[in-house]
mmCIF entry with sequence, helices, sheets and N, C-alpha, C, O atoms, coordinates in Angstrom:
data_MODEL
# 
_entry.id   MODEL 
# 
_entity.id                         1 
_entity.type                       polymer 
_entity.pdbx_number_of_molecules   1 
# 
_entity_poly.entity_id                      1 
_entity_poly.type                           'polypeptide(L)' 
_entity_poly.nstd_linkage                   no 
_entity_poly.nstd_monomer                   no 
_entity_poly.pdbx_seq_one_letter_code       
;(UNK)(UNK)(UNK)(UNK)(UNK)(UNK)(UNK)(UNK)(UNK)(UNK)(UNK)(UNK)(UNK)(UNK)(UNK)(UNK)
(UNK)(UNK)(UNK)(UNK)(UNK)(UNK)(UNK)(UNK)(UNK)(UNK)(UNK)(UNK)(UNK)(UNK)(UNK)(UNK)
(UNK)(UNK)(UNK)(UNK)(UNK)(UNK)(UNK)(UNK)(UNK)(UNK)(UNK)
;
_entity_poly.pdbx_seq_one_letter_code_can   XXXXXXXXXXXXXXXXXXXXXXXXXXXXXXXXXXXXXXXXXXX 
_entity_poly.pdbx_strand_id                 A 
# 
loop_
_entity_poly_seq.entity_id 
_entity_poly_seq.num 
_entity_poly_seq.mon_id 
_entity_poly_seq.hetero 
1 1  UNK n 
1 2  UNK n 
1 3  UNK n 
1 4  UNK n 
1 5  UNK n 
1 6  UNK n 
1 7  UNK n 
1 8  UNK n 
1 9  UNK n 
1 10 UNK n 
1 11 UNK n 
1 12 UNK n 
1 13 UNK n 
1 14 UNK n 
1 15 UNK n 
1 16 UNK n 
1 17 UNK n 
1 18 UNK n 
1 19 UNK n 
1 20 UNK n 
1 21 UNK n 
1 22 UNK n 
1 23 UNK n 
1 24 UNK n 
1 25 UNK n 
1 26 UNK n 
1 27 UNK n 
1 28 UNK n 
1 29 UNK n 
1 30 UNK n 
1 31 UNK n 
1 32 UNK n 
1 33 UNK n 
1 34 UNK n 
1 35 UNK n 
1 36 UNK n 
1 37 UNK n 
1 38 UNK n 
1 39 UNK n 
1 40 UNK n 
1 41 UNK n 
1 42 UNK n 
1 43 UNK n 
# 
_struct_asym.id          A 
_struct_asym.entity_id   1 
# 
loop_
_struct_conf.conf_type_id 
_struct_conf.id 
_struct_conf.pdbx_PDB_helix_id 
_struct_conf.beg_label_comp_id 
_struct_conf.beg_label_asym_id 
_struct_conf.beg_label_seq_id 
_struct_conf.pdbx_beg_PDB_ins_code 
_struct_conf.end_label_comp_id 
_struct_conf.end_label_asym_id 
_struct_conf.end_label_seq_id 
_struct_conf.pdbx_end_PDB_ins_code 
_struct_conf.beg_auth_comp_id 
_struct_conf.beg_auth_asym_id 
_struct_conf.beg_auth_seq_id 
_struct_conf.end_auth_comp_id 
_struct_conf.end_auth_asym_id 
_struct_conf.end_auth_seq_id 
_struct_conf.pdbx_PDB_helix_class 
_struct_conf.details 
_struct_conf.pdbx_PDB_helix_length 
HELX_P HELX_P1 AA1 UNK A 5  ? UNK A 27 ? UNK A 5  UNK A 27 1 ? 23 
HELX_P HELX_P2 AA2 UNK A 29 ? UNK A 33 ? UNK A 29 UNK A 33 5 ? 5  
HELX_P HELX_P3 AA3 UNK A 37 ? UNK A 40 ? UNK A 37 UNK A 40 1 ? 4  
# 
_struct_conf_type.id          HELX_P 
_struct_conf_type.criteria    ? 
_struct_conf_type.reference   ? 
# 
loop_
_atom_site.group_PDB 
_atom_site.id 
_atom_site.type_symbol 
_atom_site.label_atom_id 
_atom_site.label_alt_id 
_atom_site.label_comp_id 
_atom_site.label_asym_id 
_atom_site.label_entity_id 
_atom_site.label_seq_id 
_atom_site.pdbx_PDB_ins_code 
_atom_site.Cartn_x 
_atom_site.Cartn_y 
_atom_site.Cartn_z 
_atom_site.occupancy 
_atom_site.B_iso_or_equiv 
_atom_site.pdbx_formal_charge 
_atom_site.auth_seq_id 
_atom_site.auth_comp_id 
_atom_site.auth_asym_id 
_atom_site.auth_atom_id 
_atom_site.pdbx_PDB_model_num 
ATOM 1   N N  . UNK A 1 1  ? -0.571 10.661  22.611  1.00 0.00 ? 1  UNK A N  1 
ATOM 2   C CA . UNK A 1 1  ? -1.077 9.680   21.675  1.00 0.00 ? 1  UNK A CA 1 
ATOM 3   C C  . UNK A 1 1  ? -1.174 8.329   22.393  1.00 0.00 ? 1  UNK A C  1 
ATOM 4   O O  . UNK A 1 1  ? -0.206 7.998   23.079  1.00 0.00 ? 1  UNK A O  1 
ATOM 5   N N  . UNK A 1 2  ? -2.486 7.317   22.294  1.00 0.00 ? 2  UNK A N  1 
ATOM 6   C CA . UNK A 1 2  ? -2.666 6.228   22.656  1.00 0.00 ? 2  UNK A CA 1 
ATOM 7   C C  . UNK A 1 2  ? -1.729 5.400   22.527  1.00 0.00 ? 2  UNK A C  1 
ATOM 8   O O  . UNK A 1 2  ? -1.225 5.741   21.456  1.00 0.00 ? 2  UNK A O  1 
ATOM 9   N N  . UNK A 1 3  ? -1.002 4.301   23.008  1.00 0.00 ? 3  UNK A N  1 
ATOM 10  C CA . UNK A 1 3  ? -0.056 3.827   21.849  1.00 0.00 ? 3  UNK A CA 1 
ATOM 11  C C  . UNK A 1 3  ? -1.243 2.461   21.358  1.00 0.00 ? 3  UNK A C  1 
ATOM 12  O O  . UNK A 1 3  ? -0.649 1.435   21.027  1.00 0.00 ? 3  UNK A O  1 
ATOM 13  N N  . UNK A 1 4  ? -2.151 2.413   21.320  1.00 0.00 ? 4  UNK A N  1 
ATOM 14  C CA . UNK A 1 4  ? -3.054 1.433   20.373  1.00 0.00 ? 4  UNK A CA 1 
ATOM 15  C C  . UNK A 1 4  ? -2.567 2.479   18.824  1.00 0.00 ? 4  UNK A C  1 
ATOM 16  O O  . UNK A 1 4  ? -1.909 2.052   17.875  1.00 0.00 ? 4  UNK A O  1 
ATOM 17  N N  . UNK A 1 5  ? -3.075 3.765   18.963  1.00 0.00 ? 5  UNK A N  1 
ATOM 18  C CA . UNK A 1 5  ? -2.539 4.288   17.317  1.00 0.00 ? 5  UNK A CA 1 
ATOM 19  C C  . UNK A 1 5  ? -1.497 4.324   16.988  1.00 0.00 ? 5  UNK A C  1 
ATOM 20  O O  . UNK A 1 5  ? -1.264 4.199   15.786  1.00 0.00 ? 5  UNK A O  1 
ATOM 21  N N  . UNK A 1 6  ? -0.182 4.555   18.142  1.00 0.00 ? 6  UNK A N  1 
ATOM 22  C CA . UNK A 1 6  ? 1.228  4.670   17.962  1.00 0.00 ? 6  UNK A CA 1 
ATOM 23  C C  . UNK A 1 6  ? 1.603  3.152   17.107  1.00 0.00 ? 6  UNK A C  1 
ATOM 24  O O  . UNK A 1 6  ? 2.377  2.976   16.167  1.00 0.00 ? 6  UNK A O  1 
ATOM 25  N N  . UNK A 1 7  ? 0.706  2.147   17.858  1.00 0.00 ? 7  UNK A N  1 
ATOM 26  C CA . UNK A 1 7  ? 0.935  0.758   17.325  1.00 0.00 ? 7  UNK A CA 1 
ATOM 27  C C  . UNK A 1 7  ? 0.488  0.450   15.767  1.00 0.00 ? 7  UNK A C  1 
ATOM 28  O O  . UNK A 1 7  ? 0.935  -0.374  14.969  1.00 0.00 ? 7  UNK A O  1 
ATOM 29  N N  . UNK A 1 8  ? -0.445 1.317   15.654  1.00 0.00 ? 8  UNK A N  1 
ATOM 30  C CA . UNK A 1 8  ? -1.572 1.439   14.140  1.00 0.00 ? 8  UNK A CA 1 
ATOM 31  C C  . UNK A 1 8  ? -0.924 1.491   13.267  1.00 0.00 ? 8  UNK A C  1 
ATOM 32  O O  . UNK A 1 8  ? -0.775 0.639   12.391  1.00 0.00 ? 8  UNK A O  1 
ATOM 33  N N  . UNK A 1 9  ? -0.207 2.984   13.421  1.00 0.00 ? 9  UNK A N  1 
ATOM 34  C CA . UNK A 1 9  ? 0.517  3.911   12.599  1.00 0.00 ? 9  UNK A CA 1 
ATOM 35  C C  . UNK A 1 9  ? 1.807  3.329   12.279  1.00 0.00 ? 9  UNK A C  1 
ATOM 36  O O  . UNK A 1 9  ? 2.281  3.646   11.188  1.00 0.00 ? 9  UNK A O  1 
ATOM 37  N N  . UNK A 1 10 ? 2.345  2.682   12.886  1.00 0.00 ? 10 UNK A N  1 
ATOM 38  C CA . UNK A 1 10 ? 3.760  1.611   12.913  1.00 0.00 ? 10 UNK A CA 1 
ATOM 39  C C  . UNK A 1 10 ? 3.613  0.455   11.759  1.00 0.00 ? 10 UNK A C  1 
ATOM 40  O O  . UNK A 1 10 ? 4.342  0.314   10.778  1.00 0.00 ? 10 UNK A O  1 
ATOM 41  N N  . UNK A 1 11 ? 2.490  -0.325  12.131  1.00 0.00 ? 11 UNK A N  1 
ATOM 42  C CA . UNK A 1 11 ? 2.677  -1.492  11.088  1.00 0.00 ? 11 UNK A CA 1 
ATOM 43  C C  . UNK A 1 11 ? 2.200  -0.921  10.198  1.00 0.00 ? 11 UNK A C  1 
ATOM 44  O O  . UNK A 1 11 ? 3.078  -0.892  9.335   1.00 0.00 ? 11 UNK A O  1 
ATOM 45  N N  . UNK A 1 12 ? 0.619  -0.019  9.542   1.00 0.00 ? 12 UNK A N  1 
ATOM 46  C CA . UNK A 1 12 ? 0.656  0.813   9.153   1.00 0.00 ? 12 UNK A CA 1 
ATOM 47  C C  . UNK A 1 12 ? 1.740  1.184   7.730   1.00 0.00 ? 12 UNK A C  1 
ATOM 48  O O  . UNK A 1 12 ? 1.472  1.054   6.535   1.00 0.00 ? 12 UNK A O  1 
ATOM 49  N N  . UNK A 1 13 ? 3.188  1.746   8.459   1.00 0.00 ? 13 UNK A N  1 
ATOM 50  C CA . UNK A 1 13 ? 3.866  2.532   8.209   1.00 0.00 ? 13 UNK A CA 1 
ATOM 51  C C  . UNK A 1 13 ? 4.915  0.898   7.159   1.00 0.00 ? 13 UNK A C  1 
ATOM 52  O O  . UNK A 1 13 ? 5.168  0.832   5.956   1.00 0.00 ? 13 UNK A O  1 
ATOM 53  N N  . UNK A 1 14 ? 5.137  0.217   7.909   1.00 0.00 ? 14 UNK A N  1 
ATOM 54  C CA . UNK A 1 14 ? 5.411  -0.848  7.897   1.00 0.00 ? 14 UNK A CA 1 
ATOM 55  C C  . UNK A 1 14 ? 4.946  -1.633  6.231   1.00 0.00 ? 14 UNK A C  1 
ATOM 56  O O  . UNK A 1 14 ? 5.703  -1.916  5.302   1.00 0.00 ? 14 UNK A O  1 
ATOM 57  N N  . UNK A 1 15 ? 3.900  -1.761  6.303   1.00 0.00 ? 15 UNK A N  1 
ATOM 58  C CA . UNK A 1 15 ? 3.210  -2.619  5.160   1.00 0.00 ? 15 UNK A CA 1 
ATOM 59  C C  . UNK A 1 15 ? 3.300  -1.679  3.946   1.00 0.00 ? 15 UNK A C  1 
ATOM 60  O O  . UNK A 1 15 ? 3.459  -2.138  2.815   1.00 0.00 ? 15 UNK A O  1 
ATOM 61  N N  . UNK A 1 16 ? 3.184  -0.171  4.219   1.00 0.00 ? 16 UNK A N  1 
ATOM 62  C CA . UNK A 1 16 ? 3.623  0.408   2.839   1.00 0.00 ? 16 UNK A CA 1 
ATOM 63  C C  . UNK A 1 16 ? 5.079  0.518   2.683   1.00 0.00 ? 16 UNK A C  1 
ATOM 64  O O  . UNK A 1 16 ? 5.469  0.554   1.516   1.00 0.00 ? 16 UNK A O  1 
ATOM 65  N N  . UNK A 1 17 ? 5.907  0.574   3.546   1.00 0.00 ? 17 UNK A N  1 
ATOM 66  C CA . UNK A 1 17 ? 6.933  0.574   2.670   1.00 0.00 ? 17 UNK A CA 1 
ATOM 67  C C  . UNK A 1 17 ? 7.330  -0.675  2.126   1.00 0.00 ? 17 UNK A C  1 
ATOM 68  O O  . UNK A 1 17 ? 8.063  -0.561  1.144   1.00 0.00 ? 17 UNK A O  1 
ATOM 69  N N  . UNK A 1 18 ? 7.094  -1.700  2.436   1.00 0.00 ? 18 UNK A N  1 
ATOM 70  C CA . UNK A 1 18 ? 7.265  -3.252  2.049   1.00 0.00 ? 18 UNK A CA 1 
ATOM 71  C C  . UNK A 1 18 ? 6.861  -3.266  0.823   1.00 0.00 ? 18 UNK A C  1 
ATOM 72  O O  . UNK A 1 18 ? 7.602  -3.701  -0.059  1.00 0.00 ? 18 UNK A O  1 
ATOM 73  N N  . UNK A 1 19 ? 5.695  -2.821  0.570   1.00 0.00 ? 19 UNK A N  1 
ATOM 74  C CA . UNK A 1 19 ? 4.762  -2.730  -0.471  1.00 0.00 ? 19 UNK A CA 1 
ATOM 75  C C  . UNK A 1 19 ? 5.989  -1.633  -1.796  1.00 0.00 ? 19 UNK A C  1 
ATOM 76  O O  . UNK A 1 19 ? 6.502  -1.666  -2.914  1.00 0.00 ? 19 UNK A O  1 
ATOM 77  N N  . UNK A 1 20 ? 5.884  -1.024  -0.875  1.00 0.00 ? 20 UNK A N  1 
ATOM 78  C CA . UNK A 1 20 ? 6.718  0.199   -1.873  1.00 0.00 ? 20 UNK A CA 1 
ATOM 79  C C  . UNK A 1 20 ? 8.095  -0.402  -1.998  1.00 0.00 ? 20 UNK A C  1 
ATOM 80  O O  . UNK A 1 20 ? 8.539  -0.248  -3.136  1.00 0.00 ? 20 UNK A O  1 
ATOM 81  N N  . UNK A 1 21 ? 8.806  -0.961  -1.282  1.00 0.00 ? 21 UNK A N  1 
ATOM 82  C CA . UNK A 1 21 ? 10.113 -2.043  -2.065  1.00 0.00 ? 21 UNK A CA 1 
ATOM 83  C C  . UNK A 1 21 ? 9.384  -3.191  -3.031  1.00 0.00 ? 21 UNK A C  1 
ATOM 84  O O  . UNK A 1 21 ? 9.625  -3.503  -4.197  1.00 0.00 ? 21 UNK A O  1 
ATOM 85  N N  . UNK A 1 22 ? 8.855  -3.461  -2.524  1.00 0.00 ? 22 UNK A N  1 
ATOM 86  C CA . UNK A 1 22 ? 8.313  -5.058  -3.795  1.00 0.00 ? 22 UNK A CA 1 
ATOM 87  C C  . UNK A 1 22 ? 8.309  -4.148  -5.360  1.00 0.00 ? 22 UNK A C  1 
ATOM 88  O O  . UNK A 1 22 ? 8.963  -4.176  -6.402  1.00 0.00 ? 22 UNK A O  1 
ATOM 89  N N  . UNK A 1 23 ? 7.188  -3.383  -4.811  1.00 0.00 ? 23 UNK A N  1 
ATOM 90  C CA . UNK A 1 23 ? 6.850  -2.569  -6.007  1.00 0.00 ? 23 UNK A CA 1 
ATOM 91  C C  . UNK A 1 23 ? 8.475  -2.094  -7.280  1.00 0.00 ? 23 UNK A C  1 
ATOM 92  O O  . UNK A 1 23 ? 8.830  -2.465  -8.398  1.00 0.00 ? 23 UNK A O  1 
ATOM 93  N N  . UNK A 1 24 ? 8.839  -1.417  -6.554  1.00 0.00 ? 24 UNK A N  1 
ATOM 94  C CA . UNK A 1 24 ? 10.615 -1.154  -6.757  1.00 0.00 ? 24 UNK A CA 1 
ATOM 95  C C  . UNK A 1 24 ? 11.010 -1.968  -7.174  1.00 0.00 ? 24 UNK A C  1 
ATOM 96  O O  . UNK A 1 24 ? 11.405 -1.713  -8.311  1.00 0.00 ? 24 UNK A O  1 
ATOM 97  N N  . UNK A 1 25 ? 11.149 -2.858  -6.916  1.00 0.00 ? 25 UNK A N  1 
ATOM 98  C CA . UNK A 1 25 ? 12.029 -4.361  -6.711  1.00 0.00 ? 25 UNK A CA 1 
ATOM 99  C C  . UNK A 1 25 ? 11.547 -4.677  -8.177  1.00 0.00 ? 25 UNK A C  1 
ATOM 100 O O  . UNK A 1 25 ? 12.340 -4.722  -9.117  1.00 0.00 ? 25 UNK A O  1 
ATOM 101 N N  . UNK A 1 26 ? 10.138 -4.903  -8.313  1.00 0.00 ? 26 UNK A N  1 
ATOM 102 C CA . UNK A 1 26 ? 9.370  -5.324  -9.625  1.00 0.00 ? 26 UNK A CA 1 
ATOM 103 C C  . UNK A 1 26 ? 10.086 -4.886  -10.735 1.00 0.00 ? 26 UNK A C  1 
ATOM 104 O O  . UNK A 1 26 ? 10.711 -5.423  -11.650 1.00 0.00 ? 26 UNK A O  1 
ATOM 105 N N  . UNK A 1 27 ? 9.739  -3.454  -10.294 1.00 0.00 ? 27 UNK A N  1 
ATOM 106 C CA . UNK A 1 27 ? 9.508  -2.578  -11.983 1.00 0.00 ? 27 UNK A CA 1 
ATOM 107 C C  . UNK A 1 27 ? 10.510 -2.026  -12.288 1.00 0.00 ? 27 UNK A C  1 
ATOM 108 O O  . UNK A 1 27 ? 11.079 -2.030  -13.379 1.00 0.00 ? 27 UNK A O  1 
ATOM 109 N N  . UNK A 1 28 ? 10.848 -1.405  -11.133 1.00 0.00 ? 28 UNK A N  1 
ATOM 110 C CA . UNK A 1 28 ? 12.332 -0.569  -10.809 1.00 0.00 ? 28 UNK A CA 1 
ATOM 111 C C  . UNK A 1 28 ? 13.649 -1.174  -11.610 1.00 0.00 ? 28 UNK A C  1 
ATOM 112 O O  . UNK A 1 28 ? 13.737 -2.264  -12.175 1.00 0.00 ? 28 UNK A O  1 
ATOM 113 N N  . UNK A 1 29 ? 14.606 -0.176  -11.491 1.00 0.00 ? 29 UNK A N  1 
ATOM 114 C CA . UNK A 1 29 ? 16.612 -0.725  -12.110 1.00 0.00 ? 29 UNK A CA 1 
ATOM 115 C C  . UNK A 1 29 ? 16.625 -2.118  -11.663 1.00 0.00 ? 29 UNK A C  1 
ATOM 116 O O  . UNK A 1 29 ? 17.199 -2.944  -12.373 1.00 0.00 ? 29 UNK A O  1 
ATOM 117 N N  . UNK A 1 30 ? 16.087 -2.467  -10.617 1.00 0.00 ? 30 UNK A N  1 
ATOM 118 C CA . UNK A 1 30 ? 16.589 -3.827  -10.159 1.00 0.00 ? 30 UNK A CA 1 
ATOM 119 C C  . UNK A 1 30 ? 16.327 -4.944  -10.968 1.00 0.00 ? 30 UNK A C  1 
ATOM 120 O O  . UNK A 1 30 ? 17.098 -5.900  -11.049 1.00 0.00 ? 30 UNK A O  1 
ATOM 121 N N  . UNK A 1 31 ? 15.021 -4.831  -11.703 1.00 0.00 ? 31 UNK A N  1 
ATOM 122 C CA . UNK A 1 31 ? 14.259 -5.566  -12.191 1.00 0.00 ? 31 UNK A CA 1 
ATOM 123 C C  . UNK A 1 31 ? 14.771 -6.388  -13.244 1.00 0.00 ? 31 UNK A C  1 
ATOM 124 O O  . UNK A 1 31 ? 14.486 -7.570  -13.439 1.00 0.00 ? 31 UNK A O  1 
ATOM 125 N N  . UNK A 1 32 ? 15.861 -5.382  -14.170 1.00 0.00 ? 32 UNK A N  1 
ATOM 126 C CA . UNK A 1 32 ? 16.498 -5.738  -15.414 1.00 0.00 ? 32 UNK A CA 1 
ATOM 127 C C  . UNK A 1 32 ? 17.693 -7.137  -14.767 1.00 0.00 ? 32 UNK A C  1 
ATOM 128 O O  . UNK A 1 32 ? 18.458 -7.478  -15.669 1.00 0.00 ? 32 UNK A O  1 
ATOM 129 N N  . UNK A 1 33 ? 17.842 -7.645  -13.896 1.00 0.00 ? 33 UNK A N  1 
ATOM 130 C CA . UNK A 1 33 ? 18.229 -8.503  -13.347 1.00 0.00 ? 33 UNK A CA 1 
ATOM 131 C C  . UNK A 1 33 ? 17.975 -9.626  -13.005 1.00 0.00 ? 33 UNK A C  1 
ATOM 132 O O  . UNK A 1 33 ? 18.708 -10.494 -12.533 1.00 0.00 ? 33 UNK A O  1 
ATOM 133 N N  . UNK A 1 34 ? 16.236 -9.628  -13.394 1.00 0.00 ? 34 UNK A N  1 
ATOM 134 C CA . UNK A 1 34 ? 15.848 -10.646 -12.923 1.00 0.00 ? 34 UNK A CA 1 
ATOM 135 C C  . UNK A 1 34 ? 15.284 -11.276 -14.276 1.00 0.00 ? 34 UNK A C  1 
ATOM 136 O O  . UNK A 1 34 ? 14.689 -10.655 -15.157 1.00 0.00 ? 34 UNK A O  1 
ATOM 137 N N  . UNK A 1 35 ? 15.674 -13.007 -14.257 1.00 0.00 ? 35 UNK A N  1 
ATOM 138 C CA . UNK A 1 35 ? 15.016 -13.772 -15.035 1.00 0.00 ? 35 UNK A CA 1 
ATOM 139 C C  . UNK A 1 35 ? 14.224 -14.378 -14.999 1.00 0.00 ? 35 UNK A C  1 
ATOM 140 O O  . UNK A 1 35 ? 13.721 -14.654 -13.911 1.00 0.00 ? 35 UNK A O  1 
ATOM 141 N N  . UNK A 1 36 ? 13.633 -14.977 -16.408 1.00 0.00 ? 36 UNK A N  1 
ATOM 142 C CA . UNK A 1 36 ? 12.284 -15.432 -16.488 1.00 0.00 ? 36 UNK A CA 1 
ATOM 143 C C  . UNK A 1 36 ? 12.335 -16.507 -16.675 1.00 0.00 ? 36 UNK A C  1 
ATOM 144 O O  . UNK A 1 36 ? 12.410 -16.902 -17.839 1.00 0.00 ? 36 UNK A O  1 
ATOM 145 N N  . UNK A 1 37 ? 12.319 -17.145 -15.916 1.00 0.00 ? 37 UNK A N  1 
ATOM 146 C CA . UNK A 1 37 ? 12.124 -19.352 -16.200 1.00 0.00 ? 37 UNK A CA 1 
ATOM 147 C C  . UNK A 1 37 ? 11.464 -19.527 -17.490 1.00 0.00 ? 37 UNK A C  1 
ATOM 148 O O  . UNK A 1 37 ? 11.939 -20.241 -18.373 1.00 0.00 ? 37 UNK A O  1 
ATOM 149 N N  . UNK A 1 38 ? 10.548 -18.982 -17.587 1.00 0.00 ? 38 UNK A N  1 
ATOM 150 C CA . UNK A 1 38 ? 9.843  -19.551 -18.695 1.00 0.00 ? 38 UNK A CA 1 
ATOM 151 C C  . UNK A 1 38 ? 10.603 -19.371 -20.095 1.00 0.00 ? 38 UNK A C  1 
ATOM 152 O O  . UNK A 1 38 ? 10.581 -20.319 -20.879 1.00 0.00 ? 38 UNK A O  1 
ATOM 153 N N  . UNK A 1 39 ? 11.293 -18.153 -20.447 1.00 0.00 ? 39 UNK A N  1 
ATOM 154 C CA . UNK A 1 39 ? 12.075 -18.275 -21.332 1.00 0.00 ? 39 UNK A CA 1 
ATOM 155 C C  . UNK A 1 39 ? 13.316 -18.952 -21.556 1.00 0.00 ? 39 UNK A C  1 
ATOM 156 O O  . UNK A 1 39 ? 13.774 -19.093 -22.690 1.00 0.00 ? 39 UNK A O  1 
ATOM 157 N N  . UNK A 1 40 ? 13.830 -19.342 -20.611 1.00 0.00 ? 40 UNK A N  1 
ATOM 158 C CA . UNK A 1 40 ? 15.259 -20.025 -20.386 1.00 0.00 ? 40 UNK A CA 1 
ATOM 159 C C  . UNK A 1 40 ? 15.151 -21.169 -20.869 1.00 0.00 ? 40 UNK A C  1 
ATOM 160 O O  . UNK A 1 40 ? 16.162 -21.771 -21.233 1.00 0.00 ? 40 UNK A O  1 
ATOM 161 N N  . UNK A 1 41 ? 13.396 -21.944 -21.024 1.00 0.00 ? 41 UNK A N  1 
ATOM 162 C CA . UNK A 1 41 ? 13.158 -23.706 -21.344 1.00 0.00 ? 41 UNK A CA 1 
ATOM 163 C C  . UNK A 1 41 ? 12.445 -23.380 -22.499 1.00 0.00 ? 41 UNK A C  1 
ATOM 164 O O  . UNK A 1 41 ? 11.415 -24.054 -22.466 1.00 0.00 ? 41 UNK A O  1 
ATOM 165 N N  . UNK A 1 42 ? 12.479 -22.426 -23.883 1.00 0.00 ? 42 UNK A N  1 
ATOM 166 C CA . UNK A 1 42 ? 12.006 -22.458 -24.319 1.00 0.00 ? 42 UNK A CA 1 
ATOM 167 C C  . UNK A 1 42 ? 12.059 -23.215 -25.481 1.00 0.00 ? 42 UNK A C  1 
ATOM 168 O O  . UNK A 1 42 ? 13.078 -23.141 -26.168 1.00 0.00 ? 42 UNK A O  1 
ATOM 169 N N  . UNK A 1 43 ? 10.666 -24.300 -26.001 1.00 0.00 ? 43 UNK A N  1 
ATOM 170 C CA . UNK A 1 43 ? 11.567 -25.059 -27.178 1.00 0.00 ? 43 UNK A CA 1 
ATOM 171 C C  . UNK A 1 43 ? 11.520 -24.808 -28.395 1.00 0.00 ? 43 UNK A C  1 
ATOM 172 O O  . UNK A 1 43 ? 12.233 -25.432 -29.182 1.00 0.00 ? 43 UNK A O  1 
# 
């Protein structure tokens, strides 16, 4: 294998799983943790 694709396939590999934690992070168990500014000042 070239490593130009070895290099491809890496970041590639890279940007979806990032993608796939954010995603997680969002919607996912974690999520119920996170607050919303906007409700905290509400008058």
């Amino acid at each position: 294998m070239e490593p130009a694709i070895a290099l491809n396939i890496s970041i590639l590999a890279t940007i979806v799983g990032l993608t796939g934690y954010a995603v997680y992070t969002a919607f996912g168990p974690p999520a119920k943790e996170l607050d919303d500014p906007f409700e905290d000042h509400e008058d």
